[in-house]
PDB file as gemmi writes it, atoms N, CA and C in Angstrom:
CRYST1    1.000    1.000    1.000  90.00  90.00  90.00 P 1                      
ATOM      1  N   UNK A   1      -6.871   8.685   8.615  1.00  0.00           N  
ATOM      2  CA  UNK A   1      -7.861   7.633   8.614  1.00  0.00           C  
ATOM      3  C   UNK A   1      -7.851   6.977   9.997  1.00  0.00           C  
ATOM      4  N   UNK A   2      -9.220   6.716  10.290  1.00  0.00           N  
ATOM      5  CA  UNK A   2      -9.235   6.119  11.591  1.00  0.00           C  
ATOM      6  C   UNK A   2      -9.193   4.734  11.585  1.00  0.00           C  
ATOM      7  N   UNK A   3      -8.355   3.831  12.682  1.00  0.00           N  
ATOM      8  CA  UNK A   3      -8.656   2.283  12.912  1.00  0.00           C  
ATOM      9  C   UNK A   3      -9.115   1.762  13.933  1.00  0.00           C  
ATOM     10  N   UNK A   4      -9.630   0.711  14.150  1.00  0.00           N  
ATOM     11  CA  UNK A   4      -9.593   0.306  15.419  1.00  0.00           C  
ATOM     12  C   UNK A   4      -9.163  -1.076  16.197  1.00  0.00           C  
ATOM     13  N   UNK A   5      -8.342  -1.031  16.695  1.00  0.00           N  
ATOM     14  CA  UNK A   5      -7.440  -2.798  16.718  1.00  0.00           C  
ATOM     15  C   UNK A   5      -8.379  -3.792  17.433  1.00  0.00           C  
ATOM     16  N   UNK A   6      -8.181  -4.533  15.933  1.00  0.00           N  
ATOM     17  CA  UNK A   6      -8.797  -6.015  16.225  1.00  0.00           C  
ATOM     18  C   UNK A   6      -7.670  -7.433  16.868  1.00  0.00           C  
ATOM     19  N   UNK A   7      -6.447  -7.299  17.043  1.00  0.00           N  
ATOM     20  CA  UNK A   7      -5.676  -8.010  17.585  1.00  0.00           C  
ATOM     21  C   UNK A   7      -4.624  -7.485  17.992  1.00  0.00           C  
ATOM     22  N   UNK A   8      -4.529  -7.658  19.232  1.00  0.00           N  
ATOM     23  CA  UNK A   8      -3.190  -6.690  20.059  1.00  0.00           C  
ATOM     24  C   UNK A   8      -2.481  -8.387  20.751  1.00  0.00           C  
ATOM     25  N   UNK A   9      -2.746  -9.660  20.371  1.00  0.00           N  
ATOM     26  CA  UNK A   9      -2.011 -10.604  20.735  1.00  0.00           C  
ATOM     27  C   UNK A   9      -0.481 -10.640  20.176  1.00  0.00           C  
ATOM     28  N   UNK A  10       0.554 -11.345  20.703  1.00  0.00           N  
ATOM     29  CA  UNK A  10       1.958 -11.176  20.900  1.00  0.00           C  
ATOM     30  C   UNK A  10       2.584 -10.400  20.403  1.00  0.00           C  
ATOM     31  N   UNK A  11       2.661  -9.566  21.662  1.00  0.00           N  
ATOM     32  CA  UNK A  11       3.278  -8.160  21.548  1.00  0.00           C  
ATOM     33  C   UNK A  11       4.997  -8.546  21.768  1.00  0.00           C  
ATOM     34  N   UNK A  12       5.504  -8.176  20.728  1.00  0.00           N  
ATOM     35  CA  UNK A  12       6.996  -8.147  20.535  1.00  0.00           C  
ATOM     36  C   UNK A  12       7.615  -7.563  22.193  1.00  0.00           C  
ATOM     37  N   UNK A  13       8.529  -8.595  22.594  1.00  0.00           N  
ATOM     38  CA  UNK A  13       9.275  -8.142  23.925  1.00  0.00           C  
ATOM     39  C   UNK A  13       9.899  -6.823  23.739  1.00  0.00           C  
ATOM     40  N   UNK A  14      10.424  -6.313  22.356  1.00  0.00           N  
ATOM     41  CA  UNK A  14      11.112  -4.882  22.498  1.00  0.00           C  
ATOM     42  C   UNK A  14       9.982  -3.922  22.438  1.00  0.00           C  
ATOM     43  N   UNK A  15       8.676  -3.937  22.873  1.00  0.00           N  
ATOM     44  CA  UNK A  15       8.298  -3.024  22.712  1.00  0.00           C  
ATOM     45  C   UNK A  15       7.430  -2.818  24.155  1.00  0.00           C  
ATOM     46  N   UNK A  16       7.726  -1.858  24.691  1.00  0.00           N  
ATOM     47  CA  UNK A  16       7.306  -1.819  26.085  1.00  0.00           C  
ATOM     48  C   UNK A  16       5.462  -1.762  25.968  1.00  0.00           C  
ATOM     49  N   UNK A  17       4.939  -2.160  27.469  1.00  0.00           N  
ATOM     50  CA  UNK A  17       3.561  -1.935  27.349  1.00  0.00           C  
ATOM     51  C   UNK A  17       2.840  -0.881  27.277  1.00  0.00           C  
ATOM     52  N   UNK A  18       3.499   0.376  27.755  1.00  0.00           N  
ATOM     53  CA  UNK A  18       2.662   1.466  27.030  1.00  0.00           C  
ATOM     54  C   UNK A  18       2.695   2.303  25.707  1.00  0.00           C  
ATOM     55  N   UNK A  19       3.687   1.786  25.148  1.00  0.00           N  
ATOM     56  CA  UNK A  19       3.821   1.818  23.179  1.00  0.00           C  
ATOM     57  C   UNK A  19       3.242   0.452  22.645  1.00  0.00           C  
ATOM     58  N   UNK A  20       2.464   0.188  23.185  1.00  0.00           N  
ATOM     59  CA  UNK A  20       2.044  -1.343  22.603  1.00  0.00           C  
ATOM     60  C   UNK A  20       0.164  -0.970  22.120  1.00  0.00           C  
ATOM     61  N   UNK A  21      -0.741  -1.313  21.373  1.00  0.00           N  
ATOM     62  CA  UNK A  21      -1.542  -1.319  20.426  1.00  0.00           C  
ATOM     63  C   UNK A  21      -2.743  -1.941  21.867  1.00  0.00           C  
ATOM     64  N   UNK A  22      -3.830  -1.914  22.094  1.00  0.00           N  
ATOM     65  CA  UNK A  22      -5.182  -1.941  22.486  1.00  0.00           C  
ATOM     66  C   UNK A  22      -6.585  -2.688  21.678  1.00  0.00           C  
ATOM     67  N   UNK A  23      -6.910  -3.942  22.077  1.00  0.00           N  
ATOM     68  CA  UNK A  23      -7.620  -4.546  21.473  1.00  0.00           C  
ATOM     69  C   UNK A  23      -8.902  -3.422  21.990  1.00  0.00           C  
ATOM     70  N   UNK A  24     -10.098  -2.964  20.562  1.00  0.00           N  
ATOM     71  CA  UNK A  24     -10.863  -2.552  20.643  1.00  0.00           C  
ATOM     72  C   UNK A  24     -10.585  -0.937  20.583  1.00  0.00           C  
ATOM     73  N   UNK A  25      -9.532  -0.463  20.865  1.00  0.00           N  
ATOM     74  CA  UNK A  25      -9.148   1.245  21.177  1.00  0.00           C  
ATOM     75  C   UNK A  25      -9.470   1.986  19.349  1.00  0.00           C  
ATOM     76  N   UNK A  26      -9.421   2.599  19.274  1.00  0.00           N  
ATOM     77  CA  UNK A  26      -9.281   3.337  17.591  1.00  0.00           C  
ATOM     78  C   UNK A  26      -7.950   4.691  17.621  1.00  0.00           C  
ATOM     79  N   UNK A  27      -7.584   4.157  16.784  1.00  0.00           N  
ATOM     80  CA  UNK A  27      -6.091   4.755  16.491  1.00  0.00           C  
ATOM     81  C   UNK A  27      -6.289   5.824  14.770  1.00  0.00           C  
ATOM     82  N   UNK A  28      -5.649   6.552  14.765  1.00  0.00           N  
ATOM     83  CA  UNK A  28      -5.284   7.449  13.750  1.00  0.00           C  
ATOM     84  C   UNK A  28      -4.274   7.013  13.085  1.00  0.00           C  
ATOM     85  N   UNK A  29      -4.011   6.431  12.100  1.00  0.00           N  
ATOM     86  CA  UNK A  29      -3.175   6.555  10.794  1.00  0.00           C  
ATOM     87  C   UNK A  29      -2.569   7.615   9.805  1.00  0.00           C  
ATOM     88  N   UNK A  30      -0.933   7.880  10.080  1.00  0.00           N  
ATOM     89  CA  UNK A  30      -0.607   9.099  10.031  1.00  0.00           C  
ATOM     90  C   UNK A  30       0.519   8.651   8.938  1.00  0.00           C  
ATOM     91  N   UNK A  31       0.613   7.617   8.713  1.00  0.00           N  
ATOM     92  CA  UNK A  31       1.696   6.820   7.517  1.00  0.00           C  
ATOM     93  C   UNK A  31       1.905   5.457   7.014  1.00  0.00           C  
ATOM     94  N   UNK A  32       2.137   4.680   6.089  1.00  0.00           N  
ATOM     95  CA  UNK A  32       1.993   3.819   5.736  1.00  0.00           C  
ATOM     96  C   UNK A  32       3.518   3.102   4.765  1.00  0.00           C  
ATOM     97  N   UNK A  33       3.675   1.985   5.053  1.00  0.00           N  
ATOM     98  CA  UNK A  33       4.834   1.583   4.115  1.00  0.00           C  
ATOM     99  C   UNK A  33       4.759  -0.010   3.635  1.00  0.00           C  
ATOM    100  N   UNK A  34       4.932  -0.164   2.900  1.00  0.00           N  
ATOM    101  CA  UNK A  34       5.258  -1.667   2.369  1.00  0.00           C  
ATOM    102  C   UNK A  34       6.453  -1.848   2.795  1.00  0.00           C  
ATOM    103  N   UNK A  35       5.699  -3.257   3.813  1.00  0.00           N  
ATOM    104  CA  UNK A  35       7.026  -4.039   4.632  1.00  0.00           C  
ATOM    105  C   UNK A  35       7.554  -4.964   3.135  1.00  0.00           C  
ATOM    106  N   UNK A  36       8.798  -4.644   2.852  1.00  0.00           N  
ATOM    107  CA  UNK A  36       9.148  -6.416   1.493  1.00  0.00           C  
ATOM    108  C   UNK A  36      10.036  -7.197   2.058  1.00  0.00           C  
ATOM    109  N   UNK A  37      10.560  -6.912   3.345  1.00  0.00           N  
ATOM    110  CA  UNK A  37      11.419  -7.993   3.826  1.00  0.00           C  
ATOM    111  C   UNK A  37      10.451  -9.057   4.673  1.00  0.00           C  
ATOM    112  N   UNK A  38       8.843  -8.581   5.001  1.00  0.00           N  
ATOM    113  CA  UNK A  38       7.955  -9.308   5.415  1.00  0.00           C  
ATOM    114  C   UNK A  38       6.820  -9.614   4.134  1.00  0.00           C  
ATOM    115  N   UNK A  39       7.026 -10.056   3.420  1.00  0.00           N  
ATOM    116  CA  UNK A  39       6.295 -10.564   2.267  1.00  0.00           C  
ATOM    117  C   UNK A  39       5.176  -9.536   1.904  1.00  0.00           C  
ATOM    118  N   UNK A  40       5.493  -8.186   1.581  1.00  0.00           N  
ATOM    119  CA  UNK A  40       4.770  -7.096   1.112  1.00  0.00           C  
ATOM    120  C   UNK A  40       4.009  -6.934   2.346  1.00  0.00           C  
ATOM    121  N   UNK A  41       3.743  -7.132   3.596  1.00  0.00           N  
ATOM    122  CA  UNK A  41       2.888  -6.488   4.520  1.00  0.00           C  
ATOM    123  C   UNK A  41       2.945  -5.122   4.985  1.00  0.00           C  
ATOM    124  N   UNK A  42       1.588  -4.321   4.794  1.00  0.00           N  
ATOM    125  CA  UNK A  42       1.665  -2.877   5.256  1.00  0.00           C  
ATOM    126  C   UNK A  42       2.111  -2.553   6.633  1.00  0.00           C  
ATOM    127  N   UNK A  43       2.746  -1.839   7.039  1.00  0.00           N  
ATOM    128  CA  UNK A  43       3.048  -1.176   8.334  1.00  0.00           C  
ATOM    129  C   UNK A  43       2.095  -0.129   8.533  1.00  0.00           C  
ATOM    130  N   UNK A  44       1.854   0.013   9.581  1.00  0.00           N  
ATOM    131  CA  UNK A  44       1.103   1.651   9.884  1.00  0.00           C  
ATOM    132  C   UNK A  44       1.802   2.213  10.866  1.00  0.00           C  
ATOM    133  N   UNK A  45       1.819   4.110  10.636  1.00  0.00           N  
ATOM    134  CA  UNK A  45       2.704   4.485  11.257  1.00  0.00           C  
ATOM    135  C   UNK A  45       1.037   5.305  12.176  1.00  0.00           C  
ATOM    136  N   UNK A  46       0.754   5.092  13.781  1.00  0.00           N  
ATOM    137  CA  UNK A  46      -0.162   5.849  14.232  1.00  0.00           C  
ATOM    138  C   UNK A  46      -0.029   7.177  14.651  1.00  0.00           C  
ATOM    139  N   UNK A  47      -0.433   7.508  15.048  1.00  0.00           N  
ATOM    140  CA  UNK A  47      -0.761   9.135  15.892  1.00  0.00           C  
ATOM    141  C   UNK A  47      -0.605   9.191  17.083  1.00  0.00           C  
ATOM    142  N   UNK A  48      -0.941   8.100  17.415  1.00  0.00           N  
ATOM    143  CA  UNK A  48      -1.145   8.144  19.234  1.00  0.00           C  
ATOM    144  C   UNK A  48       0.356   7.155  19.846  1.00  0.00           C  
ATOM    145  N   UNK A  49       0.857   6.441  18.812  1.00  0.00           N  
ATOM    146  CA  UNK A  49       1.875   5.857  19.420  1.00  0.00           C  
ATOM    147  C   UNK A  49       3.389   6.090  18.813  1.00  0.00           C  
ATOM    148  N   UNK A  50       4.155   6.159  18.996  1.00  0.00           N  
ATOM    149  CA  UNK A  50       5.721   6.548  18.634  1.00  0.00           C  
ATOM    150  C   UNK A  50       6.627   5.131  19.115  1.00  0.00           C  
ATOM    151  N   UNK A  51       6.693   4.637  18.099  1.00  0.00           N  
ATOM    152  CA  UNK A  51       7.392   3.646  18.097  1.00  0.00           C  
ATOM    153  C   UNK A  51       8.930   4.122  17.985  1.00  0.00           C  
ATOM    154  N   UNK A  52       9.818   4.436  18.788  1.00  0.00           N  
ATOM    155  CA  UNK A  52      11.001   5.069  18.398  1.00  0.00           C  
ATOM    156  C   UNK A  52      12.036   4.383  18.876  1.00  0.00           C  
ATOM    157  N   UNK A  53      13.284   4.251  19.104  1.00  0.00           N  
ATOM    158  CA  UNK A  53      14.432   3.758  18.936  1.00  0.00           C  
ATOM    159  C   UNK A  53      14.370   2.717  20.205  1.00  0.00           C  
ATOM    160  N   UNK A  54      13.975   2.926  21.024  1.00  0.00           N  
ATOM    161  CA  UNK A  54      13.790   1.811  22.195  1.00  0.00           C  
ATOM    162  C   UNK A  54      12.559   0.936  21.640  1.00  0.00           C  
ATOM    163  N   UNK A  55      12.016   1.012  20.815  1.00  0.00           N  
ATOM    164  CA  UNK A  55      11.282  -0.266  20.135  1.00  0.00           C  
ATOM    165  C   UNK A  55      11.546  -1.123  19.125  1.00  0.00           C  
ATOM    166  N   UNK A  56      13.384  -0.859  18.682  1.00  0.00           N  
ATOM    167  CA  UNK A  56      14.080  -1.569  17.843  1.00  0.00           C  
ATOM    168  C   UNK A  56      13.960  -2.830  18.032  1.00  0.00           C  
ATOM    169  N   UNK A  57      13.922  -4.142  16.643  1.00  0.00           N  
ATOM    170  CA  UNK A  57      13.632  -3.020  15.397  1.00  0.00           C  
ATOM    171  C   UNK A  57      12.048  -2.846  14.950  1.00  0.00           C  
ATOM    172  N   UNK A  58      11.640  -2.974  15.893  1.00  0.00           N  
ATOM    173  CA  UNK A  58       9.885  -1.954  14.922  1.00  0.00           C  
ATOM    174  C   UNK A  58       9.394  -0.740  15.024  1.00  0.00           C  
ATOM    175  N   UNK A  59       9.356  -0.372  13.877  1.00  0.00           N  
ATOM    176  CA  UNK A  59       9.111   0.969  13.586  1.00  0.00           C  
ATOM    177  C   UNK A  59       7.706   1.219  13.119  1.00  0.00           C  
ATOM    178  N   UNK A  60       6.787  -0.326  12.702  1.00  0.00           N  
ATOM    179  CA  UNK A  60       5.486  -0.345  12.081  1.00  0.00           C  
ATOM    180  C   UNK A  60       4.694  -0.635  12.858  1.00  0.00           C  
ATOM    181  N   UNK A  61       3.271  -0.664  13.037  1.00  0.00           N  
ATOM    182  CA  UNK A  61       2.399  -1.806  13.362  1.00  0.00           C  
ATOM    183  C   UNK A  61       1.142  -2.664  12.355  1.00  0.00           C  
ATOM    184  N   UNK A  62       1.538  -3.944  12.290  1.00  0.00           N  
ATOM    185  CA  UNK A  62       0.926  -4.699  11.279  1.00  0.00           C  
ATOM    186  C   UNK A  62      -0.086  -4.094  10.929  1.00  0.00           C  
ATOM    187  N   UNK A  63      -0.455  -4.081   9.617  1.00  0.00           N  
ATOM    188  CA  UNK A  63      -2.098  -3.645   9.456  1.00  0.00           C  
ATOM    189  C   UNK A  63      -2.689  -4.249   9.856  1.00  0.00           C  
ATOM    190  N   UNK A  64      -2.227  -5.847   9.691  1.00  0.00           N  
ATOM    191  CA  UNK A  64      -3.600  -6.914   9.844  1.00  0.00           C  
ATOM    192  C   UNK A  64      -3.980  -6.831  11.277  1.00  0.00           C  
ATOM    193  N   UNK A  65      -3.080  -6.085  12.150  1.00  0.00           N  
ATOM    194  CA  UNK A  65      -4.024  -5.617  13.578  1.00  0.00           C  
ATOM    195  C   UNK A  65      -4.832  -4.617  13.665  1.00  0.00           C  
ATOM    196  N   UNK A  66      -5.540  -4.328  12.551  1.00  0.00           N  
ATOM    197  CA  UNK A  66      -6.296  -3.213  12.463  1.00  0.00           C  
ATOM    198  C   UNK A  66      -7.925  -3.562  11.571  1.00  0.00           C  
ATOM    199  N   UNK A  67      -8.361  -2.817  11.398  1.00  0.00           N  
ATOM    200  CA  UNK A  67      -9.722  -2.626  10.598  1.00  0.00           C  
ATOM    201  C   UNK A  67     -10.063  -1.478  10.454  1.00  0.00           C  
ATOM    202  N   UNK A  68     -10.840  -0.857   9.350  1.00  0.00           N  
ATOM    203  CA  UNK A  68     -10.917   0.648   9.339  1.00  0.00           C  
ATOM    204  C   UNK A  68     -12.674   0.940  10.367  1.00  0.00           C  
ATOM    205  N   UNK A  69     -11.976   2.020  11.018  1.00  0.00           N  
ATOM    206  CA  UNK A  69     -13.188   2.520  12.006  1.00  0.00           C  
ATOM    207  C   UNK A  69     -14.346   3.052  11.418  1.00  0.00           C  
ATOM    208  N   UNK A  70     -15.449   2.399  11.552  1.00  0.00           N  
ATOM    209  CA  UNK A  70     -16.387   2.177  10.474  1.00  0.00           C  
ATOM    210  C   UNK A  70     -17.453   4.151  11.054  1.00  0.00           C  
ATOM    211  N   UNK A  71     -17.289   4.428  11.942  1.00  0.00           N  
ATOM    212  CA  UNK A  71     -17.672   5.403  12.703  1.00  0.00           C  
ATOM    213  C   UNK A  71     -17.361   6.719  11.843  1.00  0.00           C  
ATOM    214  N   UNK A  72     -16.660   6.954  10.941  1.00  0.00           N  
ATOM    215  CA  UNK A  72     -16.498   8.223  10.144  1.00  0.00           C  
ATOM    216  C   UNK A  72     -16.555   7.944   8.822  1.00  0.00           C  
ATOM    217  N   UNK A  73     -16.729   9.292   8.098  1.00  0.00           N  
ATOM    218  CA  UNK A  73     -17.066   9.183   6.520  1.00  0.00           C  
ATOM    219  C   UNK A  73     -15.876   9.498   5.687  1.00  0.00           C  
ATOM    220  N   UNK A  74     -15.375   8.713   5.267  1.00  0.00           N  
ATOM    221  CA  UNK A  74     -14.128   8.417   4.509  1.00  0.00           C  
ATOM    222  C   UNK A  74     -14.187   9.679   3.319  1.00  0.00           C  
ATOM    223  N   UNK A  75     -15.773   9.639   3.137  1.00  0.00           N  
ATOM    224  CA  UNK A  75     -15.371  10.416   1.632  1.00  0.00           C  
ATOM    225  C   UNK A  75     -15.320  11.730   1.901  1.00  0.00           C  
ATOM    226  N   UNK A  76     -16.000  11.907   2.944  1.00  0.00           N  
ATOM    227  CA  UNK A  76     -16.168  13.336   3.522  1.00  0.00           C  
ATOM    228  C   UNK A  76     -14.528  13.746   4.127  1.00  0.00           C  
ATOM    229  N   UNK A  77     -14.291  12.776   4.720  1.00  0.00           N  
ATOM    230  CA  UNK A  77     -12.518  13.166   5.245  1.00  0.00           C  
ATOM    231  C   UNK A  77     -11.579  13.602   4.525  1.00  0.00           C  
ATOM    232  N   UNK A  78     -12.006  12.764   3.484  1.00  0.00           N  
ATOM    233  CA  UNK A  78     -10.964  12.961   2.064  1.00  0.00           C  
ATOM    234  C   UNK A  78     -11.429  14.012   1.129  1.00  0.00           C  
ATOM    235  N   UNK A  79     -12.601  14.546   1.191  1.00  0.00           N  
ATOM    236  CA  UNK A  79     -12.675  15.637   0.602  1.00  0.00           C  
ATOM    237  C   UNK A  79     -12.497  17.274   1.605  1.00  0.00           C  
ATOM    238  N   UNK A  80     -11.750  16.830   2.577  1.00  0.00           N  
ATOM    239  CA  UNK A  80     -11.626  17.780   3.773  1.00  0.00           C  
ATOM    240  C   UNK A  80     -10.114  17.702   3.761  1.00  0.00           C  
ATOM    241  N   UNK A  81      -9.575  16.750   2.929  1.00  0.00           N  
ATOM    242  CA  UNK A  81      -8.176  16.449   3.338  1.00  0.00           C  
ATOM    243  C   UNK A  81      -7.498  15.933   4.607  1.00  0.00           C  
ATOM    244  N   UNK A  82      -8.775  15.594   5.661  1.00  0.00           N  
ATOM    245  CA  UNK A  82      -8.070  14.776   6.800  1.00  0.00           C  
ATOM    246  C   UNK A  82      -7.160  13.722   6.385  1.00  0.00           C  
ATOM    247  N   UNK A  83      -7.478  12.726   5.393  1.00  0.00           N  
ATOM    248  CA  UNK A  83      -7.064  12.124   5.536  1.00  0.00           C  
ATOM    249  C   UNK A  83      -5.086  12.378   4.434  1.00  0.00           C  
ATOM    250  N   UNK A  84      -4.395  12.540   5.127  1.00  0.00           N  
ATOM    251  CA  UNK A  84      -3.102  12.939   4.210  1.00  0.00           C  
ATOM    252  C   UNK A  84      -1.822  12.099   4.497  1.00  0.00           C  
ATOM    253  N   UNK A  85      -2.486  10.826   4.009  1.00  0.00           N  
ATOM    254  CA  UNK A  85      -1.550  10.122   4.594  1.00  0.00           C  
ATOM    255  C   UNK A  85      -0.397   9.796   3.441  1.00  0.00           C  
ATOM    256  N   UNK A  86       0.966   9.646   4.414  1.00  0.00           N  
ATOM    257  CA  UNK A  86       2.116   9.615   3.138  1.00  0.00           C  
ATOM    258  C   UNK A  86       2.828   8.520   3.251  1.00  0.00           C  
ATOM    259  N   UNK A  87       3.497   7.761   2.200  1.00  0.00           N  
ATOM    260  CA  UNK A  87       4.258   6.834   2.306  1.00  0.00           C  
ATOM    261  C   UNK A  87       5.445   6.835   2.677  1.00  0.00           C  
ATOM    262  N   UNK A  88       5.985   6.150   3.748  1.00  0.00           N  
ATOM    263  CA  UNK A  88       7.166   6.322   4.445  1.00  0.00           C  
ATOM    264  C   UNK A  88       8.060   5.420   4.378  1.00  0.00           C  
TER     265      UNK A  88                                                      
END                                                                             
C-alpha cells in the first residue's frame, strides 16, 4: 500500500537525516504492528527506509505521519496481491 507523509516534524535525534521520512514524498508500506507500550499506535514498517540498529530504539514510523496515497486503486492492488502486508 502506498502513503504519502503528511508530517515529517520532530524527527527523533537517533535517527539520522537520511533514514528520516519526507513531508509530501509517497512511501510503500511493507509491514505493520501495534505499538501497546505507545497507547495502541500503528507503526509502519516502509520500503524505501530501513530503520535498523543505529536508529535505536525505533524500529516504526508513526502512522499518524502518513495518509493513504490517494493515486492508486486499492481494490485493484489487492486483487493483484500487491498489497501483502504482514504483521510484525
Amino acid at each position: 500500500m502506498q502513503v504519502i507523509c503528511i508530517n515529517a516534524l520532530n524527527k527523533p535525534k537517533q535517527i539520522p537525516e537520511n533514514k528520516w521520512v519526507k513531508e509530501g514524498e509517497i512511501y510503500t508500506v511493507i509491514g505493520l504492528v501495534r505499538l501497546n507500550v505507545q497507547a495502541n499506535k500503528v507503526g509502519l514498517v516502509l520500503e524505501e527506509i530501513d530503520l535498523d540498529d543505529s536508529c535505536f530504539p525505533y524500529h516504526y514510523f508513526d502512522a499518524d505521519r502518513f495518509a493513504p496515497a490517494l493515486n492508486i486503486d486499492l481494490t485493484v492492488a489487492a486483487e493483484k496481491e500487491e498489497l501483502n502486508l504482514e504483521v510484525v
